[in-house]
Backbone atoms as SQL, in Angstrom:
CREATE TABLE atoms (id INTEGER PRIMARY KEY, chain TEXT, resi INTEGER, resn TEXT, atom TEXT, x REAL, y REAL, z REAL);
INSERT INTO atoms VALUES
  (1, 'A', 1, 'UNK', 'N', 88.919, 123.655, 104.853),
  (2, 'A', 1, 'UNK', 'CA', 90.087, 123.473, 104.014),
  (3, 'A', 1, 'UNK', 'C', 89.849, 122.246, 103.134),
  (4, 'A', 2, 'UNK', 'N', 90.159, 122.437, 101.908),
  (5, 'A', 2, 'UNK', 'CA', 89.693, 121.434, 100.832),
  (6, 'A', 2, 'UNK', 'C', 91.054, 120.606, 100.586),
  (7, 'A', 3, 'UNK', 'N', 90.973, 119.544, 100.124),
  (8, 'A', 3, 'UNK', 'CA', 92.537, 118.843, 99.593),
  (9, 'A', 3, 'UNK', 'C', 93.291, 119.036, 99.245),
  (10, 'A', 4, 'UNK', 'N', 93.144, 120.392, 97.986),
  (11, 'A', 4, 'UNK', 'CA', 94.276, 120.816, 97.363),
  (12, 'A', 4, 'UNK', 'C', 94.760, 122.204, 98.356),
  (13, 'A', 5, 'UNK', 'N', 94.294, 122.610, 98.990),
  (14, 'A', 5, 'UNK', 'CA', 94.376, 123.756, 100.365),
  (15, 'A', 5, 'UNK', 'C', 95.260, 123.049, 101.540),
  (16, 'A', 6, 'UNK', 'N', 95.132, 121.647, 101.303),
  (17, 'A', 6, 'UNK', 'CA', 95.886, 120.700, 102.514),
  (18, 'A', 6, 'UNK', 'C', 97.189, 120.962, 101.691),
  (19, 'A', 7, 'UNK', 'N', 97.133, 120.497, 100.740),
  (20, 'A', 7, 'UNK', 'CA', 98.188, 119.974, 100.094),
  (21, 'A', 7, 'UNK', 'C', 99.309, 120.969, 99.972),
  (22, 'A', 8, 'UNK', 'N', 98.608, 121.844, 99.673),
  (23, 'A', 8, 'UNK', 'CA', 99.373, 123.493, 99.755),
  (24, 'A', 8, 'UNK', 'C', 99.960, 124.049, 101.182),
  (25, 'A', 9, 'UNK', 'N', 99.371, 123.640, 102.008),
  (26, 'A', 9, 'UNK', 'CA', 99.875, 124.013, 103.254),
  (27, 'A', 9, 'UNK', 'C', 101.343, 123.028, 104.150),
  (28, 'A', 10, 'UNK', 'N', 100.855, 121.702, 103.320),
  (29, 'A', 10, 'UNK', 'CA', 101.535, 120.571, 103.635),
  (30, 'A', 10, 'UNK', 'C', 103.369, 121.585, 102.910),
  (31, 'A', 11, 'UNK', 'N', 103.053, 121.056, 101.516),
  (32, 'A', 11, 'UNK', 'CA', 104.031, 121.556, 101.055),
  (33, 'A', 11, 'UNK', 'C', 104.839, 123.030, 101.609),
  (34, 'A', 12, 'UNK', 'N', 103.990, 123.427, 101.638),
  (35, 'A', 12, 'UNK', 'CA', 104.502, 125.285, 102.533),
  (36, 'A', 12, 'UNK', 'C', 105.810, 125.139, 103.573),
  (37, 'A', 13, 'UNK', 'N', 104.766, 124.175, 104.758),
  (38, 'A', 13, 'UNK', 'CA', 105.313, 123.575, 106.063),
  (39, 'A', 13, 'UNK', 'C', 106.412, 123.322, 106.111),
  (40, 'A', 14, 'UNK', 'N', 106.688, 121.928, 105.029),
  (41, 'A', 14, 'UNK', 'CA', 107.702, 121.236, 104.702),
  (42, 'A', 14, 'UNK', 'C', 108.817, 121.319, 104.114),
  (43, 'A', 15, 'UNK', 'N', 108.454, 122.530, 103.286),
  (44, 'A', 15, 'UNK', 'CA', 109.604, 123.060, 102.303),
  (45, 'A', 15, 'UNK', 'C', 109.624, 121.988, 101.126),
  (46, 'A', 16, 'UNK', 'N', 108.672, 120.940, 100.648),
  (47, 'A', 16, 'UNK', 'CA', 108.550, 120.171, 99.262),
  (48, 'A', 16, 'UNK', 'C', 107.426, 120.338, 98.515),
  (49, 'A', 17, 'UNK', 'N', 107.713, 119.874, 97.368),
  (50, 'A', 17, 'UNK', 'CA', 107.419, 120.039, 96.387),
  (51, 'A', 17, 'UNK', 'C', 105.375, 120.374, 96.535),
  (52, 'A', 18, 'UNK', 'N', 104.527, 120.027, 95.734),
  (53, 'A', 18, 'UNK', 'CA', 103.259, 120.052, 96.170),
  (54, 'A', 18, 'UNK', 'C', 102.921, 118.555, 95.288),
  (55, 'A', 19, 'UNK', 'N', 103.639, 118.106, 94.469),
  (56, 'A', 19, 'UNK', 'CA', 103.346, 116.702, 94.030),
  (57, 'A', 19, 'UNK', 'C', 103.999, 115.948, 95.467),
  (58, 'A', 20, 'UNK', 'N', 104.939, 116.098, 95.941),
  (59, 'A', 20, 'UNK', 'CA', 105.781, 115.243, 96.840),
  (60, 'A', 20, 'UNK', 'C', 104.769, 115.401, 98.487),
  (61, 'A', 21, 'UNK', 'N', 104.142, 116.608, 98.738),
  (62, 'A', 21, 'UNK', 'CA', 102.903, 116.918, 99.650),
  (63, 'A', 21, 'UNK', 'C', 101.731, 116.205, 99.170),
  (64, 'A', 22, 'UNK', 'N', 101.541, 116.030, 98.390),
  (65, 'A', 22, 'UNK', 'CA', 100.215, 115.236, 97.398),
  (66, 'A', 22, 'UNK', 'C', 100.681, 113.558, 97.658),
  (67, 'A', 23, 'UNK', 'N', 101.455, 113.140, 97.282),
  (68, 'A', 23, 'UNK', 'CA', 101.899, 111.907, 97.755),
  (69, 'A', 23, 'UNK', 'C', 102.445, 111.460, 99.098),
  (70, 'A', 24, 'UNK', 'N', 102.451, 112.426, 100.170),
  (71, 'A', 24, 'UNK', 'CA', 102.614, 111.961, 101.249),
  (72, 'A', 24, 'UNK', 'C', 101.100, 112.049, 102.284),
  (73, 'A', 25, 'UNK', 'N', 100.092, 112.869, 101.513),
  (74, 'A', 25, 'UNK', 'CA', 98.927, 113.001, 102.190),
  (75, 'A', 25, 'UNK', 'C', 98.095, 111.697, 101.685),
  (76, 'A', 26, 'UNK', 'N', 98.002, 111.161, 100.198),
  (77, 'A', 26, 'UNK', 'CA', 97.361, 110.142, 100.086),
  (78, 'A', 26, 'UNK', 'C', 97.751, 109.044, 100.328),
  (79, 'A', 27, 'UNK', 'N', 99.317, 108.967, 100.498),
  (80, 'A', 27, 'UNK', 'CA', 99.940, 107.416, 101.390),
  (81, 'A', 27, 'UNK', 'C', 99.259, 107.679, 102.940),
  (82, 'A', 28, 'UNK', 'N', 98.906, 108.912, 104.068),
  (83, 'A', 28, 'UNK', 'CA', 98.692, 108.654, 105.177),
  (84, 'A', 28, 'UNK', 'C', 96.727, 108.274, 104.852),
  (85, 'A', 29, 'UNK', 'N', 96.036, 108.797, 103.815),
  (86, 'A', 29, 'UNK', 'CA', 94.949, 108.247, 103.550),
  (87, 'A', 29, 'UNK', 'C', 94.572, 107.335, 103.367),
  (88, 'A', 30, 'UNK', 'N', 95.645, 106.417, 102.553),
  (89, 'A', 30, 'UNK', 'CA', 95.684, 104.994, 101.994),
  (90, 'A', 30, 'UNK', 'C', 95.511, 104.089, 103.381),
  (91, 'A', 31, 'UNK', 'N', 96.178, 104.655, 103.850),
  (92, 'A', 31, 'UNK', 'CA', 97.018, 103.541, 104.973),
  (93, 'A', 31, 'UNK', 'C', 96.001, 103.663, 106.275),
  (94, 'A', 32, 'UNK', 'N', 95.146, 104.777, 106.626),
  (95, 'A', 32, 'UNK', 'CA', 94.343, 105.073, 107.122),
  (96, 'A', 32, 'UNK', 'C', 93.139, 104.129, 106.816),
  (97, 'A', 33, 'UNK', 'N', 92.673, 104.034, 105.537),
  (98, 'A', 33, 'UNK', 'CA', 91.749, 103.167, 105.064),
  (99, 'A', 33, 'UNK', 'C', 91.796, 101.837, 105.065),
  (100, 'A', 34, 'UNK', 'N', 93.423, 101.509, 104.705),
  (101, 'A', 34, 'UNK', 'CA', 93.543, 100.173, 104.758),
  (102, 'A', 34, 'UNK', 'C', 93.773, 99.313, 106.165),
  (103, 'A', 35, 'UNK', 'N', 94.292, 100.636, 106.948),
  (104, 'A', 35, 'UNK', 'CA', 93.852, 99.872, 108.446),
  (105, 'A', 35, 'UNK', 'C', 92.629, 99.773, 109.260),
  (106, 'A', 36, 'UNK', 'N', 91.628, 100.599, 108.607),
  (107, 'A', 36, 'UNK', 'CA', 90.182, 100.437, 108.850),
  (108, 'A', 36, 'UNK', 'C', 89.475, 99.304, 108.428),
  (109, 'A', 37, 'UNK', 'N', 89.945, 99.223, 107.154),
  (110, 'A', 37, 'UNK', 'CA', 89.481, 97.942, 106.002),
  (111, 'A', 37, 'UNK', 'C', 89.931, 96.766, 106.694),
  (112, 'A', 38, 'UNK', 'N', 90.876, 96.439, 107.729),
  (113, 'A', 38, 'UNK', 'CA', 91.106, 95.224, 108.696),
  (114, 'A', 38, 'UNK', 'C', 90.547, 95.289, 109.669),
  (115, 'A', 39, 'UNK', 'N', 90.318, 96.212, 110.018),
  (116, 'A', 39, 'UNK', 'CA', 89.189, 96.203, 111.632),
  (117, 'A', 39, 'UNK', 'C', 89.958, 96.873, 112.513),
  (118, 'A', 40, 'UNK', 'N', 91.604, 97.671, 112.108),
  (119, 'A', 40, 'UNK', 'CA', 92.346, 98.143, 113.643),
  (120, 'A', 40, 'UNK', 'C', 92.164, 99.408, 113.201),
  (121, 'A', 41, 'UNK', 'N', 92.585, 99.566, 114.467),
  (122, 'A', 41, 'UNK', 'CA', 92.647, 100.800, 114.969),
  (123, 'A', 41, 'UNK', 'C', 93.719, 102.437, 114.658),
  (124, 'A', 42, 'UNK', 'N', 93.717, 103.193, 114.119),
  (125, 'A', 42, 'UNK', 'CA', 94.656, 104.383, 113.548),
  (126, 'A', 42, 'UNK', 'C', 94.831, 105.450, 114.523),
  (127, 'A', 43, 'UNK', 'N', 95.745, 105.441, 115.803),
  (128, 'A', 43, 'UNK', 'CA', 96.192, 106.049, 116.983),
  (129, 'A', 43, 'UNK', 'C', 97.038, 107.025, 116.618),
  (130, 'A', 44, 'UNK', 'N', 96.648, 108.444, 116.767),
  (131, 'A', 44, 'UNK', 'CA', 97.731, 109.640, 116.411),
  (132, 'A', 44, 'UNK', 'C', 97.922, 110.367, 118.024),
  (133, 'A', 45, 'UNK', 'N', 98.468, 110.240, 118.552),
  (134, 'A', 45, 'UNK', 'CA', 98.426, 110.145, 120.167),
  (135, 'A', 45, 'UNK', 'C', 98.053, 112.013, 120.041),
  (136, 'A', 46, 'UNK', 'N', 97.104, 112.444, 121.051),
  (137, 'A', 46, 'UNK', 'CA', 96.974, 113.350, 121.142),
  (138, 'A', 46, 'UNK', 'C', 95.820, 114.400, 120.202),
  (139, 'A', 47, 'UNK', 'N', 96.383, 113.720, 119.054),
  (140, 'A', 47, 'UNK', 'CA', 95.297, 113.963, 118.137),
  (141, 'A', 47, 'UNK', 'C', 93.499, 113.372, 117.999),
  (142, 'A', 48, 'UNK', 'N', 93.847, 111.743, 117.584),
  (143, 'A', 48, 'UNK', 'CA', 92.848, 111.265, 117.421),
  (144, 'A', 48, 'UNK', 'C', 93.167, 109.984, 117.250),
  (145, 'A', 49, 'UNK', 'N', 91.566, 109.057, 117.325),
  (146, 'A', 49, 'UNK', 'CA', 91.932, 107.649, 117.159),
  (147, 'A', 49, 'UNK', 'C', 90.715, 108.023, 116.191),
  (148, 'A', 50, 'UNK', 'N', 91.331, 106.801, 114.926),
  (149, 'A', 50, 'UNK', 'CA', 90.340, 106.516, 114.099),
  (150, 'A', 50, 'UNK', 'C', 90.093, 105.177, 113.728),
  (151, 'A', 51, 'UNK', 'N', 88.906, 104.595, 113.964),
  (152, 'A', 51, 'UNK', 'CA', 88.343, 103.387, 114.168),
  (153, 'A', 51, 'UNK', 'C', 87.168, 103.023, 113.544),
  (154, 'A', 52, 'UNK', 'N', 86.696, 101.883, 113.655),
  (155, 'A', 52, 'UNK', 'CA', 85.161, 100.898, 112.897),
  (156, 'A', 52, 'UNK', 'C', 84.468, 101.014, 114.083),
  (157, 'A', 53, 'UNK', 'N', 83.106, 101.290, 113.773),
  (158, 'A', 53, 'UNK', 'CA', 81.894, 100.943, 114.674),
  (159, 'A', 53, 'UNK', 'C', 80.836, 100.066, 113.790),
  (160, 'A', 54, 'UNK', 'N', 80.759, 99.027, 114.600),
  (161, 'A', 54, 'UNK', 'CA', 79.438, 98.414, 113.867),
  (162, 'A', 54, 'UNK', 'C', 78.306, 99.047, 114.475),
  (163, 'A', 55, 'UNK', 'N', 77.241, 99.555, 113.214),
  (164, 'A', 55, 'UNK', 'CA', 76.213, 100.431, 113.560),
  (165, 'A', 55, 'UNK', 'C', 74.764, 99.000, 113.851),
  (166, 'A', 56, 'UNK', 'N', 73.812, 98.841, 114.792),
  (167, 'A', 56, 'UNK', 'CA', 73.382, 97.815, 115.170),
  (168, 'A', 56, 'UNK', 'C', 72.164, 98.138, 113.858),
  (169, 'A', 57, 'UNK', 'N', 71.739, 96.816, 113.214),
  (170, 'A', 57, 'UNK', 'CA', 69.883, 96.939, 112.999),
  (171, 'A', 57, 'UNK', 'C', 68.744, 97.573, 113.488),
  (172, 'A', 58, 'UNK', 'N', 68.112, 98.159, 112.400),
  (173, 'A', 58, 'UNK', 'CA', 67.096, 98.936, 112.915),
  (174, 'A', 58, 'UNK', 'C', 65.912, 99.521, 112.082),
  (175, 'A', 59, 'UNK', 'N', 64.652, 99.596, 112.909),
  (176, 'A', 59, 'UNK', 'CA', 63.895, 99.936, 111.557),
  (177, 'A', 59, 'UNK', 'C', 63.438, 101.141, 111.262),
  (178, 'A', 60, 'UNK', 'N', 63.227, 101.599, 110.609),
  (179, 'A', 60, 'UNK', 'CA', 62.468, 102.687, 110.274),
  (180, 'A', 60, 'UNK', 'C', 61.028, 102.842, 109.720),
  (181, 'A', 61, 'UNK', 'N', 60.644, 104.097, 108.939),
  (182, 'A', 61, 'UNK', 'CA', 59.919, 104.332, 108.515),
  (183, 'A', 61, 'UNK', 'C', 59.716, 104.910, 107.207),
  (184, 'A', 62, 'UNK', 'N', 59.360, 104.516, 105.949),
  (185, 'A', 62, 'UNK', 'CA', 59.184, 105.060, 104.660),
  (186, 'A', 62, 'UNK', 'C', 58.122, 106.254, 104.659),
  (187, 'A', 63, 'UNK', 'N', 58.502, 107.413, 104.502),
  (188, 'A', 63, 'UNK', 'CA', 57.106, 108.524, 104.334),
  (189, 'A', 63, 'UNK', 'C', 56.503, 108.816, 103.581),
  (190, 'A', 64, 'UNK', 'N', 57.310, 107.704, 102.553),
  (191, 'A', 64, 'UNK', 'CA', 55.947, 108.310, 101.588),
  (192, 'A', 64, 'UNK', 'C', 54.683, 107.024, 101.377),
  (193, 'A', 65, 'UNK', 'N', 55.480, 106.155, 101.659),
  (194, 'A', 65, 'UNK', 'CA', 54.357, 104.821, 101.823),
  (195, 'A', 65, 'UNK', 'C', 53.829, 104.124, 103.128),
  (196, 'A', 66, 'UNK', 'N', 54.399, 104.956, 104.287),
  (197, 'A', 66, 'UNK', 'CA', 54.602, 104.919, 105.933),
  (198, 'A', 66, 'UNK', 'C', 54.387, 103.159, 106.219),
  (199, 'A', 67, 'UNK', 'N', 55.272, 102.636, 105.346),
  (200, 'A', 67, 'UNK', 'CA', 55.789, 101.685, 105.472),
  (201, 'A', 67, 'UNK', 'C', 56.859, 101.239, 106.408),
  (202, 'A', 68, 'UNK', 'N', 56.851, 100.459, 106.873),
  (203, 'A', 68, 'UNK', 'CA', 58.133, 100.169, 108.054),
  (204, 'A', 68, 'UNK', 'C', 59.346, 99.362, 107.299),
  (205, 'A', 69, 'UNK', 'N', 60.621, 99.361, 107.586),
  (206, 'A', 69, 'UNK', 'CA', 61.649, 99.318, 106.629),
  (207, 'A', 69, 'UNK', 'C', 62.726, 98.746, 107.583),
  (208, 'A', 70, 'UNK', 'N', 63.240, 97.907, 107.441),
  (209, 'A', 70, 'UNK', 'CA', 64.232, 97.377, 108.273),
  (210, 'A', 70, 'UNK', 'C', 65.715, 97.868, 107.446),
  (211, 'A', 71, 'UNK', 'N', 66.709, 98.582, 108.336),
  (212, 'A', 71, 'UNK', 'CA', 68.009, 99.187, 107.932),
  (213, 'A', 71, 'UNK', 'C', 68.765, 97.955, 108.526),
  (214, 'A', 72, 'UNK', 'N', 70.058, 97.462, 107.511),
  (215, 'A', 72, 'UNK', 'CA', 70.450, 96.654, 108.090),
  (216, 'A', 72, 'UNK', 'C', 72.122, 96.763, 109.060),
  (217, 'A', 73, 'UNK', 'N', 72.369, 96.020, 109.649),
  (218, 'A', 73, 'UNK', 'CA', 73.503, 96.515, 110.321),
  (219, 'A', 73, 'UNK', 'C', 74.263, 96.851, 109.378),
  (220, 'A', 74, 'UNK', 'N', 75.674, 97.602, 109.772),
  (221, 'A', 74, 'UNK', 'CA', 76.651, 97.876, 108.945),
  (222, 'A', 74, 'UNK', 'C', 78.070, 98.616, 109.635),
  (223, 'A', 75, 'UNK', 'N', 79.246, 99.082, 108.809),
  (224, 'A', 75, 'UNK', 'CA', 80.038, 99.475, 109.655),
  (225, 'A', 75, 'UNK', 'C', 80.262, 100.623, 109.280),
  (226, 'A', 76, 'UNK', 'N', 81.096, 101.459, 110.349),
  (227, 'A', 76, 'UNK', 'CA', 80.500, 102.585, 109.711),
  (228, 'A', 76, 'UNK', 'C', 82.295, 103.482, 110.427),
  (229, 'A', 77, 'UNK', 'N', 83.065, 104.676, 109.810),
  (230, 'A', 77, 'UNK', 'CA', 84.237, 104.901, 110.050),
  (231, 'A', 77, 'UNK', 'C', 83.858, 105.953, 111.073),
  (232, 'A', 78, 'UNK', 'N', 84.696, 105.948, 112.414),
  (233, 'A', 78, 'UNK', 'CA', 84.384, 106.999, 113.511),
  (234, 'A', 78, 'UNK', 'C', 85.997, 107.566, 113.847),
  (235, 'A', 79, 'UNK', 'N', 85.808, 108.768, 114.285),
  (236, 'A', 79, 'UNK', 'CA', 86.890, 109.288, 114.392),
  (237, 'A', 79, 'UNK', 'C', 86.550, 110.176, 116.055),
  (238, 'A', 80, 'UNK', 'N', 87.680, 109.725, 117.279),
  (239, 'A', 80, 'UNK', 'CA', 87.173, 110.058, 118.285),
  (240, 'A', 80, 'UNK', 'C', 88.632, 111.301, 118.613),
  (241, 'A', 81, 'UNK', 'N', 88.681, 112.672, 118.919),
  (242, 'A', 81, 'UNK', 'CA', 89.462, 113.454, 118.509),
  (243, 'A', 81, 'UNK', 'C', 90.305, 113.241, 120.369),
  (244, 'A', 82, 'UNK', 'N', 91.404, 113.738, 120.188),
  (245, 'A', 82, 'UNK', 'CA', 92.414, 113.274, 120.674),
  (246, 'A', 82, 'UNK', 'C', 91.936, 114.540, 122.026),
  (247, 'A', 83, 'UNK', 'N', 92.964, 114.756, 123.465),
  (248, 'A', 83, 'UNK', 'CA', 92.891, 116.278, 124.326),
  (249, 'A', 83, 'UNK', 'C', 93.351, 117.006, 123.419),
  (250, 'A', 84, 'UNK', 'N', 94.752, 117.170, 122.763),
  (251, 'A', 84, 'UNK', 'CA', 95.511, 118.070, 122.591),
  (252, 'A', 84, 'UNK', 'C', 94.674, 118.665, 121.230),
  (253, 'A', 85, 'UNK', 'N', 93.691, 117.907, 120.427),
  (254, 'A', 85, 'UNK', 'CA', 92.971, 118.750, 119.180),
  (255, 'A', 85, 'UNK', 'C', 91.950, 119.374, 119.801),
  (256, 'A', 86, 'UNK', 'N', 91.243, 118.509, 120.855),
  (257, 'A', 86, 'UNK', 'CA', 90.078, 119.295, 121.909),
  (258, 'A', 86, 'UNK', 'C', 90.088, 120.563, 122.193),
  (259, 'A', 87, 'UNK', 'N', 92.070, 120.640, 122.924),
  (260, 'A', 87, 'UNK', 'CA', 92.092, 121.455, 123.974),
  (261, 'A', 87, 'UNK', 'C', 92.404, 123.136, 122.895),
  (262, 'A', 88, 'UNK', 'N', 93.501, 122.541, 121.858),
  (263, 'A', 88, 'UNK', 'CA', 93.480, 123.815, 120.201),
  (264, 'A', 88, 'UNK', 'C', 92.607, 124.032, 119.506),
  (265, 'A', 89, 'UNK', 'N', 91.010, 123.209, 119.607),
  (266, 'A', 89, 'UNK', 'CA', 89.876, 124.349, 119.303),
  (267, 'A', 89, 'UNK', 'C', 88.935, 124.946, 119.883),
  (268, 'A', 90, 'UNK', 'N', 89.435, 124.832, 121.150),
  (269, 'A', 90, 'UNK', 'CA', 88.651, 125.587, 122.309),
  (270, 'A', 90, 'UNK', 'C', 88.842, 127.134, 122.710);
């Protein structure tokens, strides 16, 4: 399902508009990001937690010059899915 397929379904659900579904999906995106962008945590009980992982240093390998390459740490967005989404795509 693509964004504007969300958006459409949102609105369906709800009985509003598909601009007024469009603005309530990118305020829960916004706000999603911007609580990532602080370091906490986004708890939808049942659903999912969505959170920061710092990914550790590490090196690799270049193939075409089989050069060794150091990747540097970084953070990276994880999303760990809730029972109740587990247990509805099983």
């Amino acid at each position: 399902m693509n964004k504007s397929e969300m958006i459409e379904a949102i609105a369906s659900e709800c009985e509003i508009s598909k601009a007024s579904a469009q603005r309530a999906l990118d305020a829960f995106t916004n706000n999603v990001l911007n609580a990532l962008k602080k370091g906490d945590e986004v708890v939808l009980a049942g659903f999912g937690t969505f959170s920061v992982a710092e990914r550790a240093p590490r090196k690799a390998r270049n193939l075409h010059t089989n050069e060794e390459i150091e990747i540097p740490a970084k953070k990276v967005p994880k999303f760990k899915a809730g029972k109740f989404l587990k247990d509805a795509v099983e």
